[in-house]
HTML snippet that shows the backbone in 3Dmol.js (N, CA, C, O; Angstrom):
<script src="https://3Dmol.org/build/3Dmol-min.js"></script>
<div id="view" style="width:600px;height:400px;position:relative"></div>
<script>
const pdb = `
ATOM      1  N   UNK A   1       0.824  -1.185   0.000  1.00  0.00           N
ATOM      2  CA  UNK A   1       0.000   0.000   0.000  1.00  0.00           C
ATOM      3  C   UNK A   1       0.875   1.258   0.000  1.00  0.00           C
ATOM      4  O   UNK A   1       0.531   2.308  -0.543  1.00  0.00           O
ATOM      5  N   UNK A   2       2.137   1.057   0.708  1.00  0.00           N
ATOM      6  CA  UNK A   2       2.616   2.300   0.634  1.00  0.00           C
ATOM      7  C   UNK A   2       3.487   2.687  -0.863  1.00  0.00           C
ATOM      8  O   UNK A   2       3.584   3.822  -1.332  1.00  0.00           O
ATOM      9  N   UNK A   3       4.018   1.545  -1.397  1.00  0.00           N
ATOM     10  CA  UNK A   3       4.093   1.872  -2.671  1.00  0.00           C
ATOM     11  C   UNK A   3       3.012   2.682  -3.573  1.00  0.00           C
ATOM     12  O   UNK A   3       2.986   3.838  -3.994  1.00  0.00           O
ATOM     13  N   UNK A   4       2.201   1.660  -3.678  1.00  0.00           N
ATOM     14  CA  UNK A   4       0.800   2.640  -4.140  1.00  0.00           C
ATOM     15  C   UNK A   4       0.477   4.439  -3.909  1.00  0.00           C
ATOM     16  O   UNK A   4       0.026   5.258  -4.710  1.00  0.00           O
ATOM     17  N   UNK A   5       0.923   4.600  -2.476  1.00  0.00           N
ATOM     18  CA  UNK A   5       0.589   6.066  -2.351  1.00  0.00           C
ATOM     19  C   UNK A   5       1.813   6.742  -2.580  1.00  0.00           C
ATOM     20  O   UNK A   5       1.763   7.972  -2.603  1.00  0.00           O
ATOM     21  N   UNK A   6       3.024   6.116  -2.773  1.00  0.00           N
ATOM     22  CA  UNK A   6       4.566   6.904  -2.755  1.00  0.00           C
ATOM     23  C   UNK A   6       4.975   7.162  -1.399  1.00  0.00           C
ATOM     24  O   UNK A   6       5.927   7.938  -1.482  1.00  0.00           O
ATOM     25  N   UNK A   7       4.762   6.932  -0.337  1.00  0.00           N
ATOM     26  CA  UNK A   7       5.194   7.104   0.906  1.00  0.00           C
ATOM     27  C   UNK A   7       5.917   5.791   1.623  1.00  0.00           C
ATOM     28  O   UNK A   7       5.737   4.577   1.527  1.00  0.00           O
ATOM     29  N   UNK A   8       7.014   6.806   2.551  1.00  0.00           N
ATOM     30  CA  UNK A   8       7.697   4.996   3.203  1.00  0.00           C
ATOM     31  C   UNK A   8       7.048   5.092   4.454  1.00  0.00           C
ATOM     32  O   UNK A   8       6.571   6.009   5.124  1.00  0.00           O
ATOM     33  N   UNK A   9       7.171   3.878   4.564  1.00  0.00           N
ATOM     34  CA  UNK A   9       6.651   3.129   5.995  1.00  0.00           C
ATOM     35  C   UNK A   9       6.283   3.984   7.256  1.00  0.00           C
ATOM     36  O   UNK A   9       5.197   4.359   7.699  1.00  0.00           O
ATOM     37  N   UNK A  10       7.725   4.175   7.722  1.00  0.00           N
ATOM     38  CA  UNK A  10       7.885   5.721   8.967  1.00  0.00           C
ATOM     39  C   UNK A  10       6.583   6.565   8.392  1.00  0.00           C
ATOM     40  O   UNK A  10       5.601   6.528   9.134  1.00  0.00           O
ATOM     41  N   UNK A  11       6.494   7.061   7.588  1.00  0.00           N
ATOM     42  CA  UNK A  11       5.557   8.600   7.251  1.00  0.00           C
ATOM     43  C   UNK A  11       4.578   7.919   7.336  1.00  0.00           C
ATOM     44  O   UNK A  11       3.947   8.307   8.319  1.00  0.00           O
ATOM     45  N   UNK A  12       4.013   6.990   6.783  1.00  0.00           N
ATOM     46  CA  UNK A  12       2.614   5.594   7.149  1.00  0.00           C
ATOM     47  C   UNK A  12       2.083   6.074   8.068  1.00  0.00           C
ATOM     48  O   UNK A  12       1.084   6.793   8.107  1.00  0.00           O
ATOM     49  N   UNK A  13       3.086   5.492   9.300  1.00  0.00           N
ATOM     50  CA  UNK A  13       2.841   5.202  10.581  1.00  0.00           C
ATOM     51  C   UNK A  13       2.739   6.074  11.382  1.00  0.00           C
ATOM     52  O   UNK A  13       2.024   6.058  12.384  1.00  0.00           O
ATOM     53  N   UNK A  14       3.736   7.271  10.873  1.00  0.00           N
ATOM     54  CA  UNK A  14       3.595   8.379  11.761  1.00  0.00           C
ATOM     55  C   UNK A  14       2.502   9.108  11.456  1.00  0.00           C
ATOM     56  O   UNK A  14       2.204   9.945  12.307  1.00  0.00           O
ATOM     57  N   UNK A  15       1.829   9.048  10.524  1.00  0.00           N
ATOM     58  CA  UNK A  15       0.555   9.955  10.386  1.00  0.00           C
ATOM     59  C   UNK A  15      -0.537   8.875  10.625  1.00  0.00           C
ATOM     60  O   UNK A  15      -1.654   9.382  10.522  1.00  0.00           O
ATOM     61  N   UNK A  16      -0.560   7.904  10.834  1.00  0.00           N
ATOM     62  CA  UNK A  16      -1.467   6.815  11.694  1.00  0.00           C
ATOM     63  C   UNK A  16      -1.844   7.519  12.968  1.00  0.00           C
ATOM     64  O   UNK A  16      -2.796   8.146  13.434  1.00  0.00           O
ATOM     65  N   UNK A  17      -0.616   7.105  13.313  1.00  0.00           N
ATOM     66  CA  UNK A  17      -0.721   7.547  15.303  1.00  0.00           C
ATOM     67  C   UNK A  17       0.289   8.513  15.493  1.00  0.00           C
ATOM     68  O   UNK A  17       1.423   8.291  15.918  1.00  0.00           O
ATOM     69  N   UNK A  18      -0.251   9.747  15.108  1.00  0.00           N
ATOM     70  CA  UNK A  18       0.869  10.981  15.526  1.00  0.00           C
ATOM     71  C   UNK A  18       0.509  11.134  16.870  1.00  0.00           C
ATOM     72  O   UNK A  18      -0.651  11.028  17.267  1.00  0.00           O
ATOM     73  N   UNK A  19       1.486  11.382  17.591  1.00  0.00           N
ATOM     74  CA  UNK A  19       1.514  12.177  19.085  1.00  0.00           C
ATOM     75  C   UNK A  19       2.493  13.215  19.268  1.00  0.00           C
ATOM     76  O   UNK A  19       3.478  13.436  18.564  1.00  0.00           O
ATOM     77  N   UNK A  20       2.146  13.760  20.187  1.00  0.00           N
ATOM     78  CA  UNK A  20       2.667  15.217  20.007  1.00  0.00           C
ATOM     79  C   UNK A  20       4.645  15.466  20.262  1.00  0.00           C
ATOM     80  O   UNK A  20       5.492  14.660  20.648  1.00  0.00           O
ATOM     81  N   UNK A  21       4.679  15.879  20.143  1.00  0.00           N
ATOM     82  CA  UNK A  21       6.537  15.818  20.287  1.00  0.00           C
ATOM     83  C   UNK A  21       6.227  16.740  21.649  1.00  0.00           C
ATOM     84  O   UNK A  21       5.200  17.331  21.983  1.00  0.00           O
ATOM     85  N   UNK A  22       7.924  16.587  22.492  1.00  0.00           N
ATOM     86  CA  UNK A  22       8.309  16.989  23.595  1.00  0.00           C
ATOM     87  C   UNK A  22       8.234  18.259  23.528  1.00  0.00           C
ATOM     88  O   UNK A  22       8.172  18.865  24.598  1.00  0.00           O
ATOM     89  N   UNK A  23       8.219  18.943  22.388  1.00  0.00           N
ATOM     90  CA  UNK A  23       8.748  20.566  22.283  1.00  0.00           C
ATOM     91  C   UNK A  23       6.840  21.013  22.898  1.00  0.00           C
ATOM     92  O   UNK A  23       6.574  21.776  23.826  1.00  0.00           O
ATOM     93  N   UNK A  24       5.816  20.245  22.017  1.00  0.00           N
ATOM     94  CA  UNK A  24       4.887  20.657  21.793  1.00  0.00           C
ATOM     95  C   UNK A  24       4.035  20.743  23.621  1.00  0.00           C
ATOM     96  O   UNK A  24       3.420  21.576  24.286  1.00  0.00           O
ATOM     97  N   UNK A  25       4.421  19.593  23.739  1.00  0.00           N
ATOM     98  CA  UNK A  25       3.773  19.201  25.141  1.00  0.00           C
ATOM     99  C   UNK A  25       4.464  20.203  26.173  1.00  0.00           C
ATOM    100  O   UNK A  25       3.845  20.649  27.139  1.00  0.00           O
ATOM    101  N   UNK A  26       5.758  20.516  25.903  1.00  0.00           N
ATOM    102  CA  UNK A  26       6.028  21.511  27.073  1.00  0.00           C
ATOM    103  C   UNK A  26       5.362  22.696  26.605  1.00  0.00           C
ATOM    104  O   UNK A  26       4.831  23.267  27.557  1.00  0.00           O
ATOM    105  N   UNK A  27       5.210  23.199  25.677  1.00  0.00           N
ATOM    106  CA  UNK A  27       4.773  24.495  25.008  1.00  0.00           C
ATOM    107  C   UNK A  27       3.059  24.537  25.604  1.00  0.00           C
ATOM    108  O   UNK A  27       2.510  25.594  25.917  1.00  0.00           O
ATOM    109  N   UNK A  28       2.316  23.040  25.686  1.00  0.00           N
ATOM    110  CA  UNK A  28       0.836  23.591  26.256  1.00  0.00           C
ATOM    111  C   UNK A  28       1.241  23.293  27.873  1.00  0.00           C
ATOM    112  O   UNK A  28       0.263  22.980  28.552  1.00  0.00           O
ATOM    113  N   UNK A  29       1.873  23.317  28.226  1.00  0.00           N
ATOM    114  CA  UNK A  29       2.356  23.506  29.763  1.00  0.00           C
ATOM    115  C   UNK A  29       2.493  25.003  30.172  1.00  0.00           C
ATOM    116  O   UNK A  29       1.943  25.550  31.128  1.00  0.00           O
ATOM    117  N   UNK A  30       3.408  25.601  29.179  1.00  0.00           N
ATOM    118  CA  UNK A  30       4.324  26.557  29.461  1.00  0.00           C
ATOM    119  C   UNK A  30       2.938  27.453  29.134  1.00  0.00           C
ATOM    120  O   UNK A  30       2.870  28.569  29.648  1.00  0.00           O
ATOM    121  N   UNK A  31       1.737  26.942  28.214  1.00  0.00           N
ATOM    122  CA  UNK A  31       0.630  28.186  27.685  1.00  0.00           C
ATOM    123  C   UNK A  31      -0.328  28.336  29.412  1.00  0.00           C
ATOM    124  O   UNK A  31      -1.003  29.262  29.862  1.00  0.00           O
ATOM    125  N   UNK A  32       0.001  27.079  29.945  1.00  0.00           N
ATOM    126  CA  UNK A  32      -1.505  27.124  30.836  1.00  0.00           C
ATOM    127  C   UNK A  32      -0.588  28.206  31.949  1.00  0.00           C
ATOM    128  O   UNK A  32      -1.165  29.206  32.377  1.00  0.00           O
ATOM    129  N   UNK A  33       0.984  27.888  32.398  1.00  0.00           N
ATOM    130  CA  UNK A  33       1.455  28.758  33.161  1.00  0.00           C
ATOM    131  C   UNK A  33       1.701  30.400  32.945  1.00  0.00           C
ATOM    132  O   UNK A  33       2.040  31.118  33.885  1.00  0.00           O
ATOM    133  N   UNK A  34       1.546  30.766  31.961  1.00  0.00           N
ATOM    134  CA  UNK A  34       1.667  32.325  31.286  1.00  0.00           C
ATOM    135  C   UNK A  34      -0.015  32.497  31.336  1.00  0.00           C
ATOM    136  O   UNK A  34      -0.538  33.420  31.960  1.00  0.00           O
ATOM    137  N   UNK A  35      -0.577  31.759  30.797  1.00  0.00           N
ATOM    138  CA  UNK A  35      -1.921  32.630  31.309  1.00  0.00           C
ATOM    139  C   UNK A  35      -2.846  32.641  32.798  1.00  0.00           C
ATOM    140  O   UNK A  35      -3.875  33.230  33.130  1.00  0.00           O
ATOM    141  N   UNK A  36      -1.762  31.512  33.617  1.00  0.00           N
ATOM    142  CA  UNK A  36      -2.192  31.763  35.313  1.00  0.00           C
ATOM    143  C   UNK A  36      -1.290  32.937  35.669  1.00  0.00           C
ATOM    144  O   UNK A  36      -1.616  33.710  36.570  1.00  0.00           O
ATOM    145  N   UNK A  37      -0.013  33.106  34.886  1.00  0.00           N
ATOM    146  CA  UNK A  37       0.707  34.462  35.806  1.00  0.00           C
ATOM    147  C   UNK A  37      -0.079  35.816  34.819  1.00  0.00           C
ATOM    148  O   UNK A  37      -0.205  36.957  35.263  1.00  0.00           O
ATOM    149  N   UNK A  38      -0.376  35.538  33.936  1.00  0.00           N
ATOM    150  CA  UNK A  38      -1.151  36.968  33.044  1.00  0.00           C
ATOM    151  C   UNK A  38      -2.157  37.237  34.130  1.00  0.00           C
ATOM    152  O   UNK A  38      -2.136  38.411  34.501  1.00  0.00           O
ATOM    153  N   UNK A  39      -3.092  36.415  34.784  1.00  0.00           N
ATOM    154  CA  UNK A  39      -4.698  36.598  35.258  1.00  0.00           C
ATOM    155  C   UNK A  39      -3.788  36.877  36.357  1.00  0.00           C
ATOM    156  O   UNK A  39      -3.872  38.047  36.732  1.00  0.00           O
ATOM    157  N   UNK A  40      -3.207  36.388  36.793  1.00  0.00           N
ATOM    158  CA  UNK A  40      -2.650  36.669  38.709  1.00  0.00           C
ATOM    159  C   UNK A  40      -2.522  37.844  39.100  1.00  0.00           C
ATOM    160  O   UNK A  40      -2.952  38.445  40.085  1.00  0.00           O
ATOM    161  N   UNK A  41      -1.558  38.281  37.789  1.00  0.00           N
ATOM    162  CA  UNK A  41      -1.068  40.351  38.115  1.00  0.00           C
ATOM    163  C   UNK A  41      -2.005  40.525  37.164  1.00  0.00           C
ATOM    164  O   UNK A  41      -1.527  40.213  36.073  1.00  0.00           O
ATOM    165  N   UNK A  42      -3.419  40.977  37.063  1.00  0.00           N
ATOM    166  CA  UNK A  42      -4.067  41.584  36.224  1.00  0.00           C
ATOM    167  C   UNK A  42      -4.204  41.761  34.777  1.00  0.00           C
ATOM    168  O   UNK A  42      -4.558  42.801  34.222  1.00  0.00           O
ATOM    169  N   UNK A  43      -3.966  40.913  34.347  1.00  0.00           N
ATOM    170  CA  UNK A  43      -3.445  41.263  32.917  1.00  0.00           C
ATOM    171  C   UNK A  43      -2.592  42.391  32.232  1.00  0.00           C
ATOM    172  O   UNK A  43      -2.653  42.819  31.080  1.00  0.00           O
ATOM    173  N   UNK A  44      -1.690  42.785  33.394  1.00  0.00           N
ATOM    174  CA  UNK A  44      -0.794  44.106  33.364  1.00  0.00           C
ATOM    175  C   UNK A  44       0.394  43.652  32.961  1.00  0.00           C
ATOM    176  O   UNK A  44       1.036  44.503  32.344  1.00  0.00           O
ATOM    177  N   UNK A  45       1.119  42.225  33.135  1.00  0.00           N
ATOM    178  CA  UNK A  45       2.614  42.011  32.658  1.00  0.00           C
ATOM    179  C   UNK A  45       2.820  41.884  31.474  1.00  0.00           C
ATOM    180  O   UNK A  45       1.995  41.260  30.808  1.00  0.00           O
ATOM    181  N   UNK A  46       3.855  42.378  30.925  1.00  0.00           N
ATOM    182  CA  UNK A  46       4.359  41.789  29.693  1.00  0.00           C
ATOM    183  C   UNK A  46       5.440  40.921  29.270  1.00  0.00           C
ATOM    184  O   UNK A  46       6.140  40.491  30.187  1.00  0.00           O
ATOM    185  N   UNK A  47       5.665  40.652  28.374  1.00  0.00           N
ATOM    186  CA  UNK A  47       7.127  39.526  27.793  1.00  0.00           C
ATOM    187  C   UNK A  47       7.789  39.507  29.193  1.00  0.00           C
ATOM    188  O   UNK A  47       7.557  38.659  30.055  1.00  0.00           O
ATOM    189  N   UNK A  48       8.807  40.753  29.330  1.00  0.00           N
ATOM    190  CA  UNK A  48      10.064  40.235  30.271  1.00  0.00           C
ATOM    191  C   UNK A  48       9.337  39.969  31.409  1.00  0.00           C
ATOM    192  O   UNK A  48       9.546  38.862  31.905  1.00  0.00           O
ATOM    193  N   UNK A  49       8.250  40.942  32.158  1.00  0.00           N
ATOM    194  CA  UNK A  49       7.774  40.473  33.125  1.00  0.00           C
ATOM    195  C   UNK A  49       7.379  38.985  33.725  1.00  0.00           C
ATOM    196  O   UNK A  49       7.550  38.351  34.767  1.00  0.00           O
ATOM    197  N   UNK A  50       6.754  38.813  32.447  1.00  0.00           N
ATOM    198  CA  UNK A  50       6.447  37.009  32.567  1.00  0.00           C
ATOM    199  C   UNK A  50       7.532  35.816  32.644  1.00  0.00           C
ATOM    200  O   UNK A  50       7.369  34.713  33.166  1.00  0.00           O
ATOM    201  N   UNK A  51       8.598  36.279  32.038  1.00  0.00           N
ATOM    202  CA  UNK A  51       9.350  35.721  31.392  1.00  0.00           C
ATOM    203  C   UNK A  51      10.059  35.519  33.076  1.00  0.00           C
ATOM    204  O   UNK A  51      10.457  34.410  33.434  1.00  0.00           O
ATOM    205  N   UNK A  52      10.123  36.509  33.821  1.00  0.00           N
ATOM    206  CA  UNK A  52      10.906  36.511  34.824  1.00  0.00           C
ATOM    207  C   UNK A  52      10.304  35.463  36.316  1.00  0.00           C
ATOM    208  O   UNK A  52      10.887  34.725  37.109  1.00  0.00           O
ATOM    209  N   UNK A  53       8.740  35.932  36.117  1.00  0.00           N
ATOM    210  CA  UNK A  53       8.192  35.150  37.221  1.00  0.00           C
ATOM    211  C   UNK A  53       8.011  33.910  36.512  1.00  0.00           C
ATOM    212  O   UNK A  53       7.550  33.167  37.378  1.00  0.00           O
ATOM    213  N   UNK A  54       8.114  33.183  35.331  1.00  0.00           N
ATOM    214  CA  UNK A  54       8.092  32.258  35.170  1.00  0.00           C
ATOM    215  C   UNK A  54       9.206  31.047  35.060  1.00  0.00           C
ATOM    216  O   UNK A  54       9.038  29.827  35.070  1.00  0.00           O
ATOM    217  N   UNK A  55      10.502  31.900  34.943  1.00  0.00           N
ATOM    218  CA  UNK A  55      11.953  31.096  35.189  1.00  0.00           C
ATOM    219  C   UNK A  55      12.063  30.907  36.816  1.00  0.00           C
ATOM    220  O   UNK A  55      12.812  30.093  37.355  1.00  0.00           O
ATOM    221  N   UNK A  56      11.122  31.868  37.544  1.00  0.00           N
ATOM    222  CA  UNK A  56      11.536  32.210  39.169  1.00  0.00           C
ATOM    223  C   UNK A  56      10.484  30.329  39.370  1.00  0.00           C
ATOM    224  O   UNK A  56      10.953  29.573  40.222  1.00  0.00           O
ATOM    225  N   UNK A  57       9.756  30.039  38.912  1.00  0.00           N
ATOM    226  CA  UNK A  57       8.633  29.169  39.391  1.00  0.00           C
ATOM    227  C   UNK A  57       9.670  27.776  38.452  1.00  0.00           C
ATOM    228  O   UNK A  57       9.813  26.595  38.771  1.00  0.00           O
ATOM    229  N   UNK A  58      10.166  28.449  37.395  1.00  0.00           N
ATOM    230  CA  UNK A  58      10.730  26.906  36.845  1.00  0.00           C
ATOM    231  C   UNK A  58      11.841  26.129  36.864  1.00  0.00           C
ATOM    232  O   UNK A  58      12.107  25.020  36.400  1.00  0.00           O
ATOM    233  N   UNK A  59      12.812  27.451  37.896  1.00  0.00           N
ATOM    234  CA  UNK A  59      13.785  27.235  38.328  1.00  0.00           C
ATOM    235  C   UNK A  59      14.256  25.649  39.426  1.00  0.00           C
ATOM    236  O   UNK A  59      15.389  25.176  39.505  1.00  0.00           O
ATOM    237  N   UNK A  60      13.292  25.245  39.979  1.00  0.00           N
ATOM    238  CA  UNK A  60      13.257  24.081  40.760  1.00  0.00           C
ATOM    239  C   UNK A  60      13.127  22.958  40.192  1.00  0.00           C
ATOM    240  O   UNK A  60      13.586  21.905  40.636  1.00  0.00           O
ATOM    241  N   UNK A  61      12.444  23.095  39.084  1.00  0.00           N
ATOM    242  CA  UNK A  61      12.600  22.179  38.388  1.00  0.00           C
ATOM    243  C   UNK A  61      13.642  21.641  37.107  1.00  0.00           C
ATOM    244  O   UNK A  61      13.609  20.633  36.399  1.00  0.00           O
ATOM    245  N   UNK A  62      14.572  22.815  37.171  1.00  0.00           N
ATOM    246  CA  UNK A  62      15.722  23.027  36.689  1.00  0.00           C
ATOM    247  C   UNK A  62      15.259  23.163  35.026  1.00  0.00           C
ATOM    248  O   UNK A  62      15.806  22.289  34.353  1.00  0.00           O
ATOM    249  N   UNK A  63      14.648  23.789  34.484  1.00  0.00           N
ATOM    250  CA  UNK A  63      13.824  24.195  33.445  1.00  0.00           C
ATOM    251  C   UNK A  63      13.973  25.870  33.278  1.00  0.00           C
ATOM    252  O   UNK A  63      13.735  26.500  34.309  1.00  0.00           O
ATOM    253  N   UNK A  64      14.251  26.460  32.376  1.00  0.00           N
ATOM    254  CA  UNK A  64      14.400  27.361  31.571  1.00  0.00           C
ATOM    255  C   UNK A  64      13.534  28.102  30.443  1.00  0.00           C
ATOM    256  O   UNK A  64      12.929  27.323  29.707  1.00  0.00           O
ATOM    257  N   UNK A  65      13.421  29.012  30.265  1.00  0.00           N
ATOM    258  CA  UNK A  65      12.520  29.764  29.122  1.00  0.00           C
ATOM    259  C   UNK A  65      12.566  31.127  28.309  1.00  0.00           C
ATOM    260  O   UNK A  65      12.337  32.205  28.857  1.00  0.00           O
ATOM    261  N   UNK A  66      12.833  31.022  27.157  1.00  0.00           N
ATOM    262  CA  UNK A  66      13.684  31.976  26.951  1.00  0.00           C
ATOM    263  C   UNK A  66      12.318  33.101  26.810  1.00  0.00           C
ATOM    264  O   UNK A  66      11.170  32.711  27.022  1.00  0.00           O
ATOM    265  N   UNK A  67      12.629  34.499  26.432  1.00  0.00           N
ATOM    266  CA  UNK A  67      11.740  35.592  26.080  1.00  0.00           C
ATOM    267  C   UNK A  67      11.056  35.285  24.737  1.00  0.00           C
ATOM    268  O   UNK A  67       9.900  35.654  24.531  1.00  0.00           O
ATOM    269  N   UNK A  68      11.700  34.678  23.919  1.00  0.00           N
ATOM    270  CA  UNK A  68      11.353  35.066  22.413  1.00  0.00           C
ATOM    271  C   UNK A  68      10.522  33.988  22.524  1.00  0.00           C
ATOM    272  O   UNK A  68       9.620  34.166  21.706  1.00  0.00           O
ATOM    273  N   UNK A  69      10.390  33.158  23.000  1.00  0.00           N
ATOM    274  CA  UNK A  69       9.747  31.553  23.207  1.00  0.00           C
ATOM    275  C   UNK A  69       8.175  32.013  23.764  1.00  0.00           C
ATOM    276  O   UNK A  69       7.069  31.650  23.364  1.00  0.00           O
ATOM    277  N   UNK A  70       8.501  32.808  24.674  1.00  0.00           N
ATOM    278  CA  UNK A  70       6.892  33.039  25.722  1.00  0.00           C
ATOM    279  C   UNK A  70       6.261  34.180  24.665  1.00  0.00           C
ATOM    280  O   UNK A  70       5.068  34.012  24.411  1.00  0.00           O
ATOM    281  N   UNK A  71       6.969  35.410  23.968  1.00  0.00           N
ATOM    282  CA  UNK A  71       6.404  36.168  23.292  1.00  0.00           C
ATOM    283  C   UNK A  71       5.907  35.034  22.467  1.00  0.00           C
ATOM    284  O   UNK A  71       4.832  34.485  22.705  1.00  0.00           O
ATOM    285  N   UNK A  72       6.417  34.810  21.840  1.00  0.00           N
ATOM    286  CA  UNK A  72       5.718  33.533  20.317  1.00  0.00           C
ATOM    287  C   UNK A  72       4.553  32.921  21.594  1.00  0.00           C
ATOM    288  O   UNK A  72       3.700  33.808  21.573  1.00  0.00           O
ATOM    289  N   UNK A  73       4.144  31.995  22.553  1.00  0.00           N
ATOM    290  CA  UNK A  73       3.342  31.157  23.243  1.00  0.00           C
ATOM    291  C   UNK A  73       2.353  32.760  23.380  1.00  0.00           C
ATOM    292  O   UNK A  73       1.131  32.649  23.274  1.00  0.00           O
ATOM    293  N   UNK A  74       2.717  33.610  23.519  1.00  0.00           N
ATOM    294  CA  UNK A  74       1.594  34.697  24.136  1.00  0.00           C
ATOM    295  C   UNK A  74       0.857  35.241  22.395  1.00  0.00           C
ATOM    296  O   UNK A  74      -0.274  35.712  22.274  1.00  0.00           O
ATOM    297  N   UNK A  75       1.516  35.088  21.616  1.00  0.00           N
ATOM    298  CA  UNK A  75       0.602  35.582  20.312  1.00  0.00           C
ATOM    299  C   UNK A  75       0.108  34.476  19.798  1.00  0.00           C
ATOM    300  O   UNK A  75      -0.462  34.349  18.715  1.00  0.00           O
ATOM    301  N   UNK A  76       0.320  33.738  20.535  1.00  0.00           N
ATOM    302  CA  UNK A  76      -0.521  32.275  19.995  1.00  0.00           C
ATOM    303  C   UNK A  76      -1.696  31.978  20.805  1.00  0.00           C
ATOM    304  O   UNK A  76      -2.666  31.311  20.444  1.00  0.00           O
ATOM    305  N   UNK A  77      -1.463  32.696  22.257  1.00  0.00           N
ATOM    306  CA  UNK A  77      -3.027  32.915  22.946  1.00  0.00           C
ATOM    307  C   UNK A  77      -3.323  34.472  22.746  1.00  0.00           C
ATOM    308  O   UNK A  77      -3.844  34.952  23.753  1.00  0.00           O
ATOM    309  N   UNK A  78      -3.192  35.085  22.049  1.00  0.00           N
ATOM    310  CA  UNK A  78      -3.654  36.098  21.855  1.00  0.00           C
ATOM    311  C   UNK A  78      -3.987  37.010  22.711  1.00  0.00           C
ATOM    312  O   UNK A  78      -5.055  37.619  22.763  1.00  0.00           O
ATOM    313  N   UNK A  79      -2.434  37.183  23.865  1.00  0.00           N
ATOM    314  CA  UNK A  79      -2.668  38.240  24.974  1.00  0.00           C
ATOM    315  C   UNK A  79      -1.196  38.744  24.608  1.00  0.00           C
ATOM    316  O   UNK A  79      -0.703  39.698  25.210  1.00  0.00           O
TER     317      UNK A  79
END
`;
const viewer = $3Dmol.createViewer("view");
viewer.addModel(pdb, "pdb");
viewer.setStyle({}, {cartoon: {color: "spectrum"}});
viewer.zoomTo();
viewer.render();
</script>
């Protein structure tokens, strides 16, 4: 069959049962924590602001986040 459609095996399978990659799954993590610290301070912080209380909270878990990363996650929730 996969002859038939021109595709190899891997691409088959991976569009069978896609699941989400590591980047993606931390990224709806990192969305639900930027919009609990957005609602917390009023919807008054911006980029660095967030950026700062959110390395301060991810720091224990020895996890990192850059600015340009949370700006991109914040125009993707549209705050």
């Amino acid at each position: 069959m996969c002859r038939i459609l021109g595709v190899s095996r891997a691409q088959y399978y991976r569009y069978r049962s896609p699941k989400p990659s590591k980047r993606r799954a931390k990224d709806v993590d990192l969305k639900q924590r930027i919009l609990r610290i957005f609602a917390e301070f009023k919807q008054r912080y911006g980029v660095m602001k967030i950026h700062h209380e959110l390395n301060l909270e991810l720091q224990p878990l020895q996890r990192r986040c850059s600015p340009r990363r949370i700006s991109r996650l914040m125009k993707e929730l549209d705050i």
